[in-house]
DSSP file (Angstrom, degrees, kcal/mol; ACC not computed):
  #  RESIDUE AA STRUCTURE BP1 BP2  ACC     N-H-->O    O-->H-N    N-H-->O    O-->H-N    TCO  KAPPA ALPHA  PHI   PSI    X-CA   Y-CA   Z-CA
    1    1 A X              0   0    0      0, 0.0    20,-0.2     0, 0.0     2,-0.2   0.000 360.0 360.0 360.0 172.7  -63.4  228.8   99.9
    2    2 A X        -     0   0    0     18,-0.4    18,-0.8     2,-0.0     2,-0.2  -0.571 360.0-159.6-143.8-150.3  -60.2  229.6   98.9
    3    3 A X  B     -A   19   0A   0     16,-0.2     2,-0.2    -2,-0.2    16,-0.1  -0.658  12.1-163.3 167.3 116.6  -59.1  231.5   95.1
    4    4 A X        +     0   0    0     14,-1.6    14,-0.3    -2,-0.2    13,-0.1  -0.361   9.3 176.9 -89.3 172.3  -55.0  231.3   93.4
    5    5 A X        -     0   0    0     11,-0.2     2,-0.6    -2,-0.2    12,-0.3  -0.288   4.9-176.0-121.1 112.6  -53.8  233.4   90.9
    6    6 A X  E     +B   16   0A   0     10,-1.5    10,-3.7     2,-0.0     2,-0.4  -0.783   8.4 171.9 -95.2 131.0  -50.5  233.3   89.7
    7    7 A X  E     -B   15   0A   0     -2,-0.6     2,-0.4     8,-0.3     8,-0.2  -0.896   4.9-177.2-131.9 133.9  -48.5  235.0   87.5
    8    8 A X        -     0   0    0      6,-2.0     2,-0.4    -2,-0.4     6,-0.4  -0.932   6.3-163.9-150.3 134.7  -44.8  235.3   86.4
    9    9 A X        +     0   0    0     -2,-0.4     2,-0.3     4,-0.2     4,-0.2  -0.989  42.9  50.1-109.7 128.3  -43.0  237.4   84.0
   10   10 A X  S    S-     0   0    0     -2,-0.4     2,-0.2     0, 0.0    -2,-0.1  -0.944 107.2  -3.3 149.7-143.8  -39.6  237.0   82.4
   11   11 A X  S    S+     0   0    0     -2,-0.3     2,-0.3     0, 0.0    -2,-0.0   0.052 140.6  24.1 -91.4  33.8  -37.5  234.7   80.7
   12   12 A X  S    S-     0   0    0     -2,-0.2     2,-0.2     2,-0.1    32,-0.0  -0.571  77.3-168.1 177.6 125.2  -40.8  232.0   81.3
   13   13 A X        +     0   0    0     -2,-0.3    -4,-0.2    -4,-0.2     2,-0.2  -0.891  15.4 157.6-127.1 136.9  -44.1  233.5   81.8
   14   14 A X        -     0   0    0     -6,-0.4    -6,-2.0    -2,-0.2     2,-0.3  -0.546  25.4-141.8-172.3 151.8  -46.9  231.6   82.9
   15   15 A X  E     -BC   7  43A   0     28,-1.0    28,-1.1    -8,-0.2     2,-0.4  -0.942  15.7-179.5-143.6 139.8  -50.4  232.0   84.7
   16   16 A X  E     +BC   6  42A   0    -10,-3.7   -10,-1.5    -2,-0.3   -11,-0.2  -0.992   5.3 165.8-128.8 165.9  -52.2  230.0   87.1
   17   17 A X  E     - C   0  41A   0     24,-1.8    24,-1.2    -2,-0.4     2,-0.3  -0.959   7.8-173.3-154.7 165.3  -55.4  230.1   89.0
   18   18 A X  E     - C   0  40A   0    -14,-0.3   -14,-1.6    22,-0.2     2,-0.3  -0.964   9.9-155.0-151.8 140.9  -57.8  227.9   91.1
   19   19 A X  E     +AC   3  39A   0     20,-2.2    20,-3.3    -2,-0.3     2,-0.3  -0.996  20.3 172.9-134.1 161.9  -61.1  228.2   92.5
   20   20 A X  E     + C   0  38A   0    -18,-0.8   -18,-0.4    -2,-0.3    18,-0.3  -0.960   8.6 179.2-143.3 140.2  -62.1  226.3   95.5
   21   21 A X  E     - C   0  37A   0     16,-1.6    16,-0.7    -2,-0.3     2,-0.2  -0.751   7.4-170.7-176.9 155.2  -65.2  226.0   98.1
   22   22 A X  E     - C   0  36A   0     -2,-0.2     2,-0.3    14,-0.2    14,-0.2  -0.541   5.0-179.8-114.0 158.1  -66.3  224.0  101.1
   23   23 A X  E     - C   0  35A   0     12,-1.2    12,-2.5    -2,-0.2     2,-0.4  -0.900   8.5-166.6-150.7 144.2  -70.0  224.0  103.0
   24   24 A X  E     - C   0  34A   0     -2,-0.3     2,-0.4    10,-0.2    10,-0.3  -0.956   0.9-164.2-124.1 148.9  -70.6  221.9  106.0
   25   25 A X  E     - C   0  33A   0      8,-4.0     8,-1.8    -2,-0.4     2,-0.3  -0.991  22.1-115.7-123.2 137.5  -74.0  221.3  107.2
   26   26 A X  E     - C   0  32A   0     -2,-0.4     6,-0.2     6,-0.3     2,-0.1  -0.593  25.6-163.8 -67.6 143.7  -74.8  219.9  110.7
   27   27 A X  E  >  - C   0  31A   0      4,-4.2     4,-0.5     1,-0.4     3,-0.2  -0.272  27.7 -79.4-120.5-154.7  -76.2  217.0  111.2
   28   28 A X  T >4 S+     0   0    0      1,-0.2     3,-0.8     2,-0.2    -1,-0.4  -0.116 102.2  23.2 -91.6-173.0  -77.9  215.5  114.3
   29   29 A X  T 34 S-     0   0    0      1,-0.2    -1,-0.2    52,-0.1    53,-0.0   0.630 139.4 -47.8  35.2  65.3  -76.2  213.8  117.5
   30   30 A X  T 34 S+     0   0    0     -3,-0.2    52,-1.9     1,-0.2     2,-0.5   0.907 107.8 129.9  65.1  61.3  -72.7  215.8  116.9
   31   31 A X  E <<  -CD  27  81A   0     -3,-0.8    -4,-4.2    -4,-0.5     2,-0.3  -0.963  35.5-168.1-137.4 149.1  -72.3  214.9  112.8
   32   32 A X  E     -C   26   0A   0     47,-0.9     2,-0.3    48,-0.8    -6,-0.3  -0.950  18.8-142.7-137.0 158.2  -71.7  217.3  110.0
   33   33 A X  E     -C   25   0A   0     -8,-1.8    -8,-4.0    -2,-0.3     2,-0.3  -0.944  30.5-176.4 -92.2 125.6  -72.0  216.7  106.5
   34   34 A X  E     -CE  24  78A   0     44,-1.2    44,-1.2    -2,-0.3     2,-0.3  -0.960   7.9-165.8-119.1 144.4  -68.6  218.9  104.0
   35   35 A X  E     -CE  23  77A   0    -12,-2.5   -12,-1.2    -2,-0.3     2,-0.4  -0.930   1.6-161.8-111.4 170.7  -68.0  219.2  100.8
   36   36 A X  E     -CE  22  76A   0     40,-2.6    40,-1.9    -2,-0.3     2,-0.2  -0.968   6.8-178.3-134.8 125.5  -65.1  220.3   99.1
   37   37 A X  E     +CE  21  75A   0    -16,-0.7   -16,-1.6    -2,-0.4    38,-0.2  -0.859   4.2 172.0-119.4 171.9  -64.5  221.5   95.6
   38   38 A X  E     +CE  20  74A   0     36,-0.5    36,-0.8   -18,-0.3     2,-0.3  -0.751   3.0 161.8-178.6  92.1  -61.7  222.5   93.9
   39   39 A X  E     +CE  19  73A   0    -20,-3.3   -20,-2.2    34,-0.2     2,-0.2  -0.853  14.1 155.9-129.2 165.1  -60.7  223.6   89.5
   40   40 A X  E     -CE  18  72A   0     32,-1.3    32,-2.7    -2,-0.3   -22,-0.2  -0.788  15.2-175.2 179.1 161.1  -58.1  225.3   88.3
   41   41 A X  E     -CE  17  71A   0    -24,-1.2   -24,-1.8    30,-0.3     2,-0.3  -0.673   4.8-158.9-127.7 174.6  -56.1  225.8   85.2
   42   42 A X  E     -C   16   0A   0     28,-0.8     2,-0.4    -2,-0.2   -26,-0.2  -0.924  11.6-152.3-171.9 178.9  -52.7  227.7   83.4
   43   43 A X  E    S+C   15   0A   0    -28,-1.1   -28,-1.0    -2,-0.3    28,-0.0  -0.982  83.4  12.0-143.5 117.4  -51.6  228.5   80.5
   44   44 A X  S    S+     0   0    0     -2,-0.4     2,-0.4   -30,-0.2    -1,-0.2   0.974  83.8 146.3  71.5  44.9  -47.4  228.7   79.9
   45   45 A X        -     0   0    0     -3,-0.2    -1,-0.1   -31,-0.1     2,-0.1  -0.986  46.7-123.7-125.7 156.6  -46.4  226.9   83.4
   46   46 A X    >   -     0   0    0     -2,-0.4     3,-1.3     4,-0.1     4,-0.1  -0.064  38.8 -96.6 -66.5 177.3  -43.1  224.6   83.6
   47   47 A X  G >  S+     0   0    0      1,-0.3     3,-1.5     2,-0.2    22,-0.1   0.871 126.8  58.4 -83.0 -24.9  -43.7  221.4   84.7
   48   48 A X  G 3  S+     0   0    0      1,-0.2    -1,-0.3     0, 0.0    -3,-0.0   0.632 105.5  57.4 -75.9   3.5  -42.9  222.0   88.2
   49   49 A X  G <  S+     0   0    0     -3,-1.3    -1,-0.2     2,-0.0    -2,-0.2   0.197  82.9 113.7 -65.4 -28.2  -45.6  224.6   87.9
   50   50 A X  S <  S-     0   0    0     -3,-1.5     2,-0.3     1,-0.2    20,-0.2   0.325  77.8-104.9 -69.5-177.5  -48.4  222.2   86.8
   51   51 A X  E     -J   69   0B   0     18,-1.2    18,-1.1    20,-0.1     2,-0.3  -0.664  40.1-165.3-126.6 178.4  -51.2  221.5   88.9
   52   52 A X  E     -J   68   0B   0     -2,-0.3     2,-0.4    16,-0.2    16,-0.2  -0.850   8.0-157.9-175.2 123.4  -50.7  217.9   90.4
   53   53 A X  E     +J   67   0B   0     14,-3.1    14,-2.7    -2,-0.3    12,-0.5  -0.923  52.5  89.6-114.3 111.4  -53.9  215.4   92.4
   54   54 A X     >  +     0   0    0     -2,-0.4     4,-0.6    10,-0.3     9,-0.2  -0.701  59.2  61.7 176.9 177.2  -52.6  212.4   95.0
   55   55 A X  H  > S-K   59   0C   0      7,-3.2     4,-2.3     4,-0.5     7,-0.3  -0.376  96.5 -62.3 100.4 163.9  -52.0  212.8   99.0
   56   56 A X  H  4 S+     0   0    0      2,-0.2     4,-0.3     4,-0.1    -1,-0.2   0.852 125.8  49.2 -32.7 -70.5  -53.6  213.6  101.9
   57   57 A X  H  4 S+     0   0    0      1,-0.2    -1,-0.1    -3,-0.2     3,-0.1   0.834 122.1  18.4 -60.4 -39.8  -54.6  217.2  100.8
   58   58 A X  H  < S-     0   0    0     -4,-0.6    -1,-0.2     1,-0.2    -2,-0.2   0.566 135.2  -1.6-120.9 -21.8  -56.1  216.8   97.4
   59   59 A X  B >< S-K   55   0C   0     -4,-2.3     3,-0.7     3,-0.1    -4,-0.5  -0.352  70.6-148.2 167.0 100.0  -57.1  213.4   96.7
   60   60 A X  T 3  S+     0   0    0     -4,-0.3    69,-0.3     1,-0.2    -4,-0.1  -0.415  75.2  44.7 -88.5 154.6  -56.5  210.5   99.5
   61   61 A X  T 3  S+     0   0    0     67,-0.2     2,-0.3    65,-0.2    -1,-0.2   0.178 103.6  60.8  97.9 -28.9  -55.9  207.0   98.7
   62   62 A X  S <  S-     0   0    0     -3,-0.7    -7,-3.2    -7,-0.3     4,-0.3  -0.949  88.4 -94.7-149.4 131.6  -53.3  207.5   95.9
   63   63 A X    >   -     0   0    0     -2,-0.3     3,-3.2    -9,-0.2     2,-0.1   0.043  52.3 -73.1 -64.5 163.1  -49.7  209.2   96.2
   64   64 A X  T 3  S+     0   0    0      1,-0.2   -10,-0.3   -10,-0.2    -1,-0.2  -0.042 118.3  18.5 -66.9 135.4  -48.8  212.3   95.6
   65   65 A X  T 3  S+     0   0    0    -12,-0.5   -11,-0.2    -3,-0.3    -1,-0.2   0.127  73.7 144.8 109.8 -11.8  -48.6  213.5   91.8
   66   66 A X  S <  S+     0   0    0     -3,-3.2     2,-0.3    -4,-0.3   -12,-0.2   0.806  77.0  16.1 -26.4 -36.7  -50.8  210.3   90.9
   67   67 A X  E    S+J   53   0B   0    -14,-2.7   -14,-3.1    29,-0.1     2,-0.2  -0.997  76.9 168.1-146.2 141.6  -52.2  212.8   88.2
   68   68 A X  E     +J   52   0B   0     29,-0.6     2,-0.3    -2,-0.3    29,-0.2  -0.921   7.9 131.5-148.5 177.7  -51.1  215.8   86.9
   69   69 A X  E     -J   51   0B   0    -18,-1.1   -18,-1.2    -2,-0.2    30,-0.2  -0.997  66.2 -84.9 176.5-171.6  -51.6  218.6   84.1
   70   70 A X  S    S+     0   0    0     28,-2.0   -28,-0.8    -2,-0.3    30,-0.5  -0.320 116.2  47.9-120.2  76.1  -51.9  222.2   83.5
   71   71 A X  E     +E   41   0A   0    -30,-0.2    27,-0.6    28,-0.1     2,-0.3  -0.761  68.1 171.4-170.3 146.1  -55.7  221.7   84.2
   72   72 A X  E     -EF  40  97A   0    -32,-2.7   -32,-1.3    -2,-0.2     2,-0.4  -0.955  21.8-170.6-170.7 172.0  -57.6  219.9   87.1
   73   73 A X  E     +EF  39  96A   0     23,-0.7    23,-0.7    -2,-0.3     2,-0.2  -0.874  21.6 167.2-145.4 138.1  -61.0  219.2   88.8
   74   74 A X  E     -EF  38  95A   0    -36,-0.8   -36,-0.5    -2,-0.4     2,-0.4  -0.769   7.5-177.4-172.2 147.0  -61.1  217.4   92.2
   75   75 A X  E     -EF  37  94A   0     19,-1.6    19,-2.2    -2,-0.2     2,-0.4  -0.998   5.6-174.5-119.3 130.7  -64.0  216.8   95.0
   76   76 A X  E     -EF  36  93A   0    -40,-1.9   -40,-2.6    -2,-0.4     2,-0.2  -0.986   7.8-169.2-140.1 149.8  -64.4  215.4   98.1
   77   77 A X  E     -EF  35  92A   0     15,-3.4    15,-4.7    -2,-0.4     2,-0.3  -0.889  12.0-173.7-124.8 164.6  -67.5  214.6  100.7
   78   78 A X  E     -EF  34  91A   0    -44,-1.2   -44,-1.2    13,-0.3    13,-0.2  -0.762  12.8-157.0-156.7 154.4  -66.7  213.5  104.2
   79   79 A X        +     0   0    0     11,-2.4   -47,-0.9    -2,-0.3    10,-0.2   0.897  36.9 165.3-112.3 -61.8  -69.8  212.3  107.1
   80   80 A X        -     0   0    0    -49,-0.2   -48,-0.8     1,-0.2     9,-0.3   0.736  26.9-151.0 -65.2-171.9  -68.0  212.8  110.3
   81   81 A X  B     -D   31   0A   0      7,-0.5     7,-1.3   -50,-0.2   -50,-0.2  -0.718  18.5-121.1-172.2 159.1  -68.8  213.1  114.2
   82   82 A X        +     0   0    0    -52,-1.9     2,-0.2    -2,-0.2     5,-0.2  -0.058  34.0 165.9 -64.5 149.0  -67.6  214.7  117.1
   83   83 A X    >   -     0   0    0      3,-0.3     3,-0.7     4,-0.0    -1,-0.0  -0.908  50.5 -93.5-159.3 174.0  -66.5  212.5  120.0
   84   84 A X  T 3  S+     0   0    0      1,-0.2     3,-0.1    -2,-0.2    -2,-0.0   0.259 122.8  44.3 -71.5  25.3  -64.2  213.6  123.4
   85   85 A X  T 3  S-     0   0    0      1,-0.2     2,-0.3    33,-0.0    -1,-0.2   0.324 127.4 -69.8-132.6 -32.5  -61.1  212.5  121.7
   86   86 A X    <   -     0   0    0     -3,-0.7     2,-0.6    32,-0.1    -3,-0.3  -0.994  63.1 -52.3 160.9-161.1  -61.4  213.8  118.4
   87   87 A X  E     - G   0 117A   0     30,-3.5    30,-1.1    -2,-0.3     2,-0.6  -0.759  31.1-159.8-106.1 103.3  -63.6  213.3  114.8
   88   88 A X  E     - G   0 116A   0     -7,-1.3    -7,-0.5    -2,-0.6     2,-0.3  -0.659  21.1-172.4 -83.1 125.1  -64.1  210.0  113.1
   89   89 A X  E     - G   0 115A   0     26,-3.4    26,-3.2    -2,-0.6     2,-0.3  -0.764  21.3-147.2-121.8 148.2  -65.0  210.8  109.4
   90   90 A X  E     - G   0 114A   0     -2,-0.3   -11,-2.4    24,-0.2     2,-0.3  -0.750  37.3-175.8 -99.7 149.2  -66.3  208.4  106.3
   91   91 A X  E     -FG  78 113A   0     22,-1.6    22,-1.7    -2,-0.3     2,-0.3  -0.927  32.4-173.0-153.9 141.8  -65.0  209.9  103.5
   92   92 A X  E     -FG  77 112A   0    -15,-4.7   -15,-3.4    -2,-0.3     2,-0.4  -0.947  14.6-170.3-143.9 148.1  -64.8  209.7   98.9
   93   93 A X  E     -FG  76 111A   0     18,-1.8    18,-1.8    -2,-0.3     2,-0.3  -0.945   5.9-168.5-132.8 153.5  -62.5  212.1   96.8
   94   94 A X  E     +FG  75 110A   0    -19,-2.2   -19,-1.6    -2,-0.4     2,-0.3  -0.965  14.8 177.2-132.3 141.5  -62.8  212.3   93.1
   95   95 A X  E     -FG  74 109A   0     14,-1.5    14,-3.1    -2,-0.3   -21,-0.2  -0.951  11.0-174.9-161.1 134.0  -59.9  214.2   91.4
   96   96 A X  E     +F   73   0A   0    -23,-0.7   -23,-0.7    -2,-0.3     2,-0.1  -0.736   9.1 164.8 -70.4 146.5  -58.7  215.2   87.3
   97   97 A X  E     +F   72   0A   0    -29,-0.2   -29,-0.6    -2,-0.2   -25,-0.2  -0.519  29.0  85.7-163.5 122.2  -55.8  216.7   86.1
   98   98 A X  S    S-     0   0    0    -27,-0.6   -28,-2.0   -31,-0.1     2,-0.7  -0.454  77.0  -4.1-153.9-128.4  -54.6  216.8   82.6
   99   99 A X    >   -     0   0    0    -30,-0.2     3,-3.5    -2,-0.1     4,-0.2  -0.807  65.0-140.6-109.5  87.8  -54.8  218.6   78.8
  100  100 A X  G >  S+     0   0    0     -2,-0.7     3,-0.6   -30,-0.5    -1,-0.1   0.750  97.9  47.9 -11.6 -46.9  -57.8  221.5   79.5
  101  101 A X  G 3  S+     0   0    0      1,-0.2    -1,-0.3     3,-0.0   -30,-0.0   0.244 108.6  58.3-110.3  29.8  -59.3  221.1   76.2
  102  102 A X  G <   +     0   0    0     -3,-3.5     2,-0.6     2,-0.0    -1,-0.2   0.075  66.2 166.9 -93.1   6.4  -59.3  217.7   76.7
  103  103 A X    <   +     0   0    0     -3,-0.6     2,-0.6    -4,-0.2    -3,-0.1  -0.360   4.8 175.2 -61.6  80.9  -61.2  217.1   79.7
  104  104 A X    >   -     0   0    0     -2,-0.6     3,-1.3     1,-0.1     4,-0.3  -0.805  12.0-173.4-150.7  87.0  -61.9  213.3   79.8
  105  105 A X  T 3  S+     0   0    0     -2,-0.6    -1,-0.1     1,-0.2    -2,-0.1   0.379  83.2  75.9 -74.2  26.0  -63.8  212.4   83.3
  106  106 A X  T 3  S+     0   0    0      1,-0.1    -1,-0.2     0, 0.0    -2,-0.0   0.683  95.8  60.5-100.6 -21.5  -63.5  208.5   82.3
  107  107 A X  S <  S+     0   0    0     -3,-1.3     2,-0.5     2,-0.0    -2,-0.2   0.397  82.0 114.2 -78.2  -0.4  -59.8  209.6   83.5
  108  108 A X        -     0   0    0     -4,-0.3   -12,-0.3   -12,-0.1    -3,-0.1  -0.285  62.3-126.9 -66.6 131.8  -60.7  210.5   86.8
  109  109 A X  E     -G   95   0A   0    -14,-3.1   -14,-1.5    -2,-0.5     2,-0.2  -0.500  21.8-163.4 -84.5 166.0  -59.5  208.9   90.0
  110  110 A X  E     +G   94   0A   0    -16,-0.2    21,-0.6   -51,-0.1    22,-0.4  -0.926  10.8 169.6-140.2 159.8  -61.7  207.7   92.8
  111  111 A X  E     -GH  93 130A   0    -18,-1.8   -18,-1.8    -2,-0.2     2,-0.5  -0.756  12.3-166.6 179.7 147.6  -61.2  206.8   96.2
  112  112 A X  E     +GH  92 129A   0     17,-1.2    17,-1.8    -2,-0.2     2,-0.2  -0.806  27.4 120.7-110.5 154.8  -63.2  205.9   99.6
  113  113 A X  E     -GH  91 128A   0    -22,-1.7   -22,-1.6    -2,-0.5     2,-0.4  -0.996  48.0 -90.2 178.1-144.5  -62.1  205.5  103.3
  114  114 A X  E     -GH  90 127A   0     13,-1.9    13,-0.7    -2,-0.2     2,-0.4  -0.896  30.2-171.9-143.6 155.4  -62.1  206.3  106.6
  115  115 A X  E     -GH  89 126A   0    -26,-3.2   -26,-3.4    -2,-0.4     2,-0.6  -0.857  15.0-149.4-139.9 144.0  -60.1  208.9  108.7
  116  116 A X  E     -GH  88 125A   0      9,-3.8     9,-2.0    -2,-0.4     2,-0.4  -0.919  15.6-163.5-110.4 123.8  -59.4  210.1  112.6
  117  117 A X  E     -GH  87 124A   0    -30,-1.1   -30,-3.5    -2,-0.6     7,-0.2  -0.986  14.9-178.7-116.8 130.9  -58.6  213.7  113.1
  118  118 A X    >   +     0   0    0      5,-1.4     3,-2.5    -2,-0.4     4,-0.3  -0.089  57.6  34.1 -76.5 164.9  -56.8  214.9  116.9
  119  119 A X  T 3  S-     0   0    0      1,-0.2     3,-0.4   -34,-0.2    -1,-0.1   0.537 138.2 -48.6  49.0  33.6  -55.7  217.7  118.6
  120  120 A X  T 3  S-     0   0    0      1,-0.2    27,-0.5     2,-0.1    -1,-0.2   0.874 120.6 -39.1  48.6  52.0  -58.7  219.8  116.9
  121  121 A X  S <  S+     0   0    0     -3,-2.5    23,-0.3     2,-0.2    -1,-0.2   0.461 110.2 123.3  83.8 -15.4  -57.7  218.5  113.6
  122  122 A X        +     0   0    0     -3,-0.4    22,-1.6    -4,-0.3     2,-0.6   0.986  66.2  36.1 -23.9-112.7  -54.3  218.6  114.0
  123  123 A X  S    S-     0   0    0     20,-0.2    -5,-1.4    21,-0.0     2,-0.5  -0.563  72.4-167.8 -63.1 116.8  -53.2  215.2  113.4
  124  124 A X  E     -H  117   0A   0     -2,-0.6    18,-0.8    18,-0.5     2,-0.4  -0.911  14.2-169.1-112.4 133.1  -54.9  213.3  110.9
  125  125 A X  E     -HI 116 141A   0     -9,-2.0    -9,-3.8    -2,-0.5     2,-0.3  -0.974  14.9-171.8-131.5 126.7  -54.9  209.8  110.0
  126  126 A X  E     -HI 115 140A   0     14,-2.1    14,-1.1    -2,-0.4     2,-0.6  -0.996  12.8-161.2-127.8 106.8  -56.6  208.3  106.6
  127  127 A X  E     +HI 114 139A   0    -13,-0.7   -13,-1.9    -2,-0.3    12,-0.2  -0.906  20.3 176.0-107.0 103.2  -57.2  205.3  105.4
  128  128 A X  E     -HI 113 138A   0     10,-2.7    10,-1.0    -2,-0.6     2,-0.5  -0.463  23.2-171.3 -98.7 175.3  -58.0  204.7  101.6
  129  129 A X  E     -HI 112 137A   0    -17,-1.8   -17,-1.2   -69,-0.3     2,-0.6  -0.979  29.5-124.4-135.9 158.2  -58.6  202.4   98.9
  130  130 A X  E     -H  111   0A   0      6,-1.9   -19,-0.2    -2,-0.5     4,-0.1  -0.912   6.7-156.5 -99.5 119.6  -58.7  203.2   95.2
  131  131 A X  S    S+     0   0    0    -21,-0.6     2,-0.4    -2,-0.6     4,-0.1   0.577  74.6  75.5 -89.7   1.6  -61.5  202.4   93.5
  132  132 A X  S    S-     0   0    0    -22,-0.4     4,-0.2     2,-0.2   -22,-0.0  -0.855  96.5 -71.1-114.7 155.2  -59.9  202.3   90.3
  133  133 A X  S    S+     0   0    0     -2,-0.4     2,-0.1     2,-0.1    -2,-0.1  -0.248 116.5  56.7 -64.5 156.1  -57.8  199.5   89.6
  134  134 A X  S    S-     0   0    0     -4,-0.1     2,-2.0    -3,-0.0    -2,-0.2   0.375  85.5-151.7 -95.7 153.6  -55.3  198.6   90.6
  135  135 A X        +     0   0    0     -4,-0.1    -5,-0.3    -2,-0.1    -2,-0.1  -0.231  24.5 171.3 -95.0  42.2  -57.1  198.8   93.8
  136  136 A X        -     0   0    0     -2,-2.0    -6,-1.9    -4,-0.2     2,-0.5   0.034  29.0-136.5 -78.4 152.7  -54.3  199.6   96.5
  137  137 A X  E     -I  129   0A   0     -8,-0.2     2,-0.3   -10,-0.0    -8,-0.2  -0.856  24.5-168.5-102.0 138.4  -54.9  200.4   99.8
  138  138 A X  E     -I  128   0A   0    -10,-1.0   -10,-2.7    -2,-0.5     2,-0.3  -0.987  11.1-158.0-146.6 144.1  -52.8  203.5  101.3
  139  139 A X  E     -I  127   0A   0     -2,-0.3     2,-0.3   -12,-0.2   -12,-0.2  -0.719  11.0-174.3-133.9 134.4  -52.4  204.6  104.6
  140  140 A X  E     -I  126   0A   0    -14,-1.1   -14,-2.1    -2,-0.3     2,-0.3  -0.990   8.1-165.1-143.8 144.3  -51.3  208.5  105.4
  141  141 A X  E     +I  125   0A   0     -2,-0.3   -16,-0.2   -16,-0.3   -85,-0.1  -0.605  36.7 160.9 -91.3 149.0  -50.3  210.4  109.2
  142  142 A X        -     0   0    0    -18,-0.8   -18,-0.5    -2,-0.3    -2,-0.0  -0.044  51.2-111.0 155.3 123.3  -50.3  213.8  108.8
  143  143 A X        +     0   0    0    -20,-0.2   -20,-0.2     1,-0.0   -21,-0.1  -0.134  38.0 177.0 -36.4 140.2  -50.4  217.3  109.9
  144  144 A X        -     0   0    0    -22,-1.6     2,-0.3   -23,-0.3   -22,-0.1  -0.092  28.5 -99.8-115.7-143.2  -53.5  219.0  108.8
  145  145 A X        -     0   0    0    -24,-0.1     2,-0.9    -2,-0.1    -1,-0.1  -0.757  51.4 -74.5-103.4 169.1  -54.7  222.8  109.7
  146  146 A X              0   0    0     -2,-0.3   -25,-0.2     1,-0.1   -24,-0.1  -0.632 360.0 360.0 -62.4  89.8  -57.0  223.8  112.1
  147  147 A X              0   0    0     -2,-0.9    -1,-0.1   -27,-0.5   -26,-0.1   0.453 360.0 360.0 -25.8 360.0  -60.6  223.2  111.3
């Protein structure tokens, strides 16, 4: 799991914060099950400040900044399994981000696909579709971190 807070004081003050947390379970014949969750909010941030859903990291299938706000929600579950080359994972992300007291999941993005992770996770490559229209398919390389 992971846990933000941010703070600034001066001539713009602002707060943010996020909380986040993952579980994997094993599964049989080298397979694990994850999730991922992921909220956060702020109060008084500039825009570049704002919490922002698309990409690789946060919510794969649609580029980055596809949604933004000073609020947001996002999930993702993954299947994978282990082989001598690296992990091929099925995978669905769900991701918000808008007006806090407004919180309107019929605005939420969706998105399935299927992804190869290297090098112990290293290199990652993801393949998505969007399940809400319009229904583009997008294709991302990219360094990850170390599992």
């Amino acid at each position: 799991g992971q846990a933000l807070l941010e703070f600034a004081e001066g001539d713009l003050s602002y707060l943010r914060y996020s909380l986040g947390a993952d579980v994997a379970f094993a599964l049989p014949v080298r397979m694990r099950l994850v999730f991922e969750t992921e909220a956060g909010s702020s109060v008084g941030a500039p825009p570049q400040k704002l919490w922002y859903l698309g990409g690789p990291l946060t919510l794969r299938g649609y580029s980055p900044r596809a949604a933004g706000g000073e609020s947001f929600g996002r999930g993702q579950v993954e299947i994978d399994r282990s082989f001598s080359f690296g992990r091929l994972a099925l995978f669905s992300d769900m991701g918000w981000a808008g007006d806090g007291s407004d919180i309107d999941l019929d605005e939420a993005l969706y998105s399935a696909g299927a992804g190869l992770a290297v090098i112990d996770g290293i290199l990652r490559i993801d393949g998505a579709w969007q399940l809400k229209s319009p229904h583009v398919f997008r294709l991302d390389i990219y360094l990850d971190q170390l599992l």
